[in-house]
N, C-alpha and C positions, 0 to 999 in steps of 0.2 A: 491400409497404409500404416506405417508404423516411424515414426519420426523422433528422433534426438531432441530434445531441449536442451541448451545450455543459458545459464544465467550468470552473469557477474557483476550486475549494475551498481553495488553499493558495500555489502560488508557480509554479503553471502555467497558462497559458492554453489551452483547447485548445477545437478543433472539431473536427466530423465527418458525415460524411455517412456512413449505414448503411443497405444493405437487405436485406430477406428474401424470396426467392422459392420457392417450392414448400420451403419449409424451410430452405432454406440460406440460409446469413447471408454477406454479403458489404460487405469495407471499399471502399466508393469512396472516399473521399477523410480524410484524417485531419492534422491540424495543430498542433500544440505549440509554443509561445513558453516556454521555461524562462526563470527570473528566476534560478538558481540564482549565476551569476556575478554575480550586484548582493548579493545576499545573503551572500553567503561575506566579506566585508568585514566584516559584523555576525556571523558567530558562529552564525548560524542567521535564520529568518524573522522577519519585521518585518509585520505587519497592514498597518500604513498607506502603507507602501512596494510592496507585493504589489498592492494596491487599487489606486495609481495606474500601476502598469505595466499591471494588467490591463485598465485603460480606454485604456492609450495603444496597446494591441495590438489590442483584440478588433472594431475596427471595419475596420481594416482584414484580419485574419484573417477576418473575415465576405465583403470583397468576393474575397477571394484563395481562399474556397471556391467562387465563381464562381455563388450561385443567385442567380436572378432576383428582380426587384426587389416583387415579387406571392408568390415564393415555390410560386409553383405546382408547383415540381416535387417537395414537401416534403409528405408526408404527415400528422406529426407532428412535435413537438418534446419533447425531453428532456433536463432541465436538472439539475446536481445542488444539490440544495437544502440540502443539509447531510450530514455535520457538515464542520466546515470552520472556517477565520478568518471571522465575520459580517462583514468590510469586503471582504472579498475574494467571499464567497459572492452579495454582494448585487450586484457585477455581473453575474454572467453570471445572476442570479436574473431583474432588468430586465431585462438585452437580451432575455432568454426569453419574457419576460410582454409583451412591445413588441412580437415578432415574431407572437407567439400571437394578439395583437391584431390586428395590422394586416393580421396575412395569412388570421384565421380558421380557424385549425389548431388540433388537440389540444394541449393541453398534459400534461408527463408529469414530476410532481416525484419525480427521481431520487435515493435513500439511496448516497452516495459509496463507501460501504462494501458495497453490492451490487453496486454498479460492479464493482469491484474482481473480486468472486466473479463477473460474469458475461465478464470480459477469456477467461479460457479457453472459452467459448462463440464465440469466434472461429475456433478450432480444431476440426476432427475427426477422431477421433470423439469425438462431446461426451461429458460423465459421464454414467454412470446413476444413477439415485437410488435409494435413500437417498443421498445423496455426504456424506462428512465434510469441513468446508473448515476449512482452516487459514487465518486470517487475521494476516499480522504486516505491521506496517508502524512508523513513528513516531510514531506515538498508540494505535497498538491491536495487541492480539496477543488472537486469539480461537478459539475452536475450537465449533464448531457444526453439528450436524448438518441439510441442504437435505433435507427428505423429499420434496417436489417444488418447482416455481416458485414463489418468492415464501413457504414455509413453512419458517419458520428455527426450530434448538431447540437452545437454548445448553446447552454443555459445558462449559465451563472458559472463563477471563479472567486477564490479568495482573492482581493486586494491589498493584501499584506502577508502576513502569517498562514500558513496552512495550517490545518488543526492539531496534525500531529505534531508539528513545530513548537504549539503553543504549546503541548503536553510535555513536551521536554525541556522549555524552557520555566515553565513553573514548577516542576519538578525540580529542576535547579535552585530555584527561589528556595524552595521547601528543604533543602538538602536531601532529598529523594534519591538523586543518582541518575543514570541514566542505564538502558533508554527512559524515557519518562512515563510512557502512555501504561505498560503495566507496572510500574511504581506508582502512579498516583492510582491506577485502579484498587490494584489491592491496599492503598491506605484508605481509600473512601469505600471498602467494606465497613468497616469502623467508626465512618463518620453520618452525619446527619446532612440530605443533599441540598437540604432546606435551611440551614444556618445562618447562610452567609447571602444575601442580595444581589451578587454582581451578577454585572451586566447583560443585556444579551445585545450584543451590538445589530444594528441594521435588521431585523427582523419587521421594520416599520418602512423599507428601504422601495417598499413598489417594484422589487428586481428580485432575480436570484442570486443575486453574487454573496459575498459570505467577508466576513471582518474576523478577526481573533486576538488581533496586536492589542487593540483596548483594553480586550478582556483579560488578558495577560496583566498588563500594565494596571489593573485593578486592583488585580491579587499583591502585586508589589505595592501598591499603595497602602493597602488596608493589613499587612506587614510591618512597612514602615511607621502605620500610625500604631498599632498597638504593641509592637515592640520599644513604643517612648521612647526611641531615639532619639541623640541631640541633632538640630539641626544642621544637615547637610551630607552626615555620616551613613554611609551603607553599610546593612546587615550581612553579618556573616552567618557563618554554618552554628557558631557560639550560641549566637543573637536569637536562631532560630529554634535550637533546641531549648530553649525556654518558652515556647508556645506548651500549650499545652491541648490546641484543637487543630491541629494536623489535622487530623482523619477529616473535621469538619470545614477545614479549608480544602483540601482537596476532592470532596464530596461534592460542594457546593460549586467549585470550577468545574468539575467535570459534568456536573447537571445544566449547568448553562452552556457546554458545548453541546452536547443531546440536543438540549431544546433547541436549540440554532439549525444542528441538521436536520432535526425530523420537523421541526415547522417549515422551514424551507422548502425541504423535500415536497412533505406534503403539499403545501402553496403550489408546486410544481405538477404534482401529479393533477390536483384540482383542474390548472390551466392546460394541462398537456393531455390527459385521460388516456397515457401508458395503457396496456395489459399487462406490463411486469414495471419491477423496480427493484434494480440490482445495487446491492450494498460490497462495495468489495475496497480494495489497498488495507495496508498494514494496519488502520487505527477500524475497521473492520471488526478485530477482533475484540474490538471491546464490547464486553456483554450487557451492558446499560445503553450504547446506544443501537445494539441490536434490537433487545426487548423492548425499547422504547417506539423504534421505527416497527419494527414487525407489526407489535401491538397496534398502535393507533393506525398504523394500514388498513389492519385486518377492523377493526373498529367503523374507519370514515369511509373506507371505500373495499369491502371486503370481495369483490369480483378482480382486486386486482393482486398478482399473484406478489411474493416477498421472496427473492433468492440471495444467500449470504453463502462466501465459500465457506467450506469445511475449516473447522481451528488451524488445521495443518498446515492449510495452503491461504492463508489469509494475511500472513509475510511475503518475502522474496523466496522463490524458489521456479523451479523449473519445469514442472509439469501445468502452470499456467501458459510457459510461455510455449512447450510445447501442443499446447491443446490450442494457443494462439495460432503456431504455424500451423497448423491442419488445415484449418480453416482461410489461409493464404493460399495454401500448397495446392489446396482442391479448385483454385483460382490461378494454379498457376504463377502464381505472382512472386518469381524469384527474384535473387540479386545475381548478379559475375563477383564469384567467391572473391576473384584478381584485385577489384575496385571495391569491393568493398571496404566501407572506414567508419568505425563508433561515430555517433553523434551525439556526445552529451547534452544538445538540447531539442531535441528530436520530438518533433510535436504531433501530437494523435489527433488536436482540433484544429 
């Protein structure tokens, strides 16, 4: 089978072409348009700015994947249908439902957030199941256990802040810029991770759910206190670049998120006794808490296996979400191209 991915959920455009033969999944062809330099201007994503980049990209990304104008050589299509910005979701939601049409193909509405979990099904060897997945990204931090395809059973959730949220909003603090998660990584190359105390929220919490607003609001305190500010006044970008342990402020925030996931995690696998344990969404690619999880996996419970997507695909893009619908499509599990409609808050659990 050979199936279309399209994505549009957020400030990426992307396609893809994916097949599977005798089981093995393979990327032919895969494409991303970032908007991330239009956006770094405003501080973070803009809906209606996202919306018209992705329509000024994706028709041309469509002829630059080279299929034919019948589409025949497309078995299915799968599109992510949420959750996402609804102005951004709702194009590549049309082009999906227009192709579905015209060319008479399957259609497959894609959960952006299974995407995600199925990006390491590009790699083998794939997980076994039960698989534990960690989900962290800039809206979500989730922990859920896959007992096969397509059967999720949630574990724990942030209560406030998602992780990567928190990494963009400290980075703000920091004058960093955005997005935050590789701005503060590569400044805590530089820093010592052990400098600074803060916190690790909820790790004492008897649950798996997950805090990060605190932690956040730490780092703004201990800001506020060593930049001797008068009372009541907020630091600016001025205020900040007279620190002079940056690297060691951002080293020590991002070593307390680590520790948050991977004791968790782990605490999880402990109670749960997974054969895998899938690390995937966009803060993913951070390589402290890759090393950190892998490690002490392979360390406390070394029969149990560690899969992380490849750098590439550890963002928004399209060959997650088409390796997503494969594994729909082989279930049959279509939509009516007609009725179909994005849902930006489209739940996986």
């Amino acid at each position: 089978m050979r199936i279309l991915g399209i994505e549009s959920s957020c400030d990426e455009t992307a396609m893809s072409i994916v097949s599977k033969n005798d089981g093995v999944i393979v990327i032919e062809k895969s494409l991303v348009a970032s908007q991330i330099d239009l956006h770094k201007i405003y501080g973070g994503v803009v809906p209606e700015v996202a919306a018209r980049e992705h329509v000024s990209a994706i028709f041309p990304m469509l002829l630059e994947l080279g299929v034919s104008r019948d589409g025949h050589e497309i078995d299915a299509i799968a599109v992510t249908a949420g959750p996402g910005l609804v102005a951004a979701l709702r194009i590549g939601v049309e082009l999906a439902k227009t192709l579905a049409w015209l060319w008479n193909k399957p259609l497959v509405a894609t959960n952006h957030l299974e995407g995600h979990v199925y990006s390491v099904w590009s790699q083998t060897p794939t997980p076994a199941f039960p698989a534990l997945c960690l989900l962290v990204s800039g809206g979500h931090t989730e922990l859920f256990l896959m007992r096969d395809h397509g059967q999720y059973e949630p574990i724990g959730m942030t209560r406030d802040d998602a992780a990567g949220e928190a990494f963009d909003k400290v980075a703000k603090l920091l004058g960093l810029g955005y997005p935050g998660g590789p701005a503060i990584s590569k400044m805590a190359l530089d820093g010592n991770p052990n400098a600074i105390a803060f916190p690790r929220p909820m790790l004492e919490s008897g649950d798996f759910d997950f805090s990060f607003s605190g932690l956040k609001t730490a780092v703004r305190v201990y800001l506020q206190s060593n930049l001797s500010l008068p009372a009541g006044r907020q630091s600016d970008l001025s205020d900040i670049s007279n620190l002079s342990n940056i690297p060691d402020i951002a080293a020590s925030f991002q070593q307390a998120v680590v520790d948050i996931l991977t004791i968790k995690t782990l605490s999880a696998v402990q109670r749960f006794a997974p054969k895998s344990v899938i690390l995937s969404g966009g803060v993913s690619a951070n390589r402290a808490l890759r090393e950190s999880l892998s490690n002490e996996l392979a360390k406390q419970f070394p029969d149990v296996t560690f899969h992380a997507p490849d750098l590439s695909l550890s963002g928004d893009n399209a060959v997650m979400i088409a390796i997503a619908g494969l594994h729909r499509a082989e279930q049959k599990d279509f939509v009516d191209p007609l009725t179909l409609q994005a849902n930006p808050n489209m739940r996986l659990l």
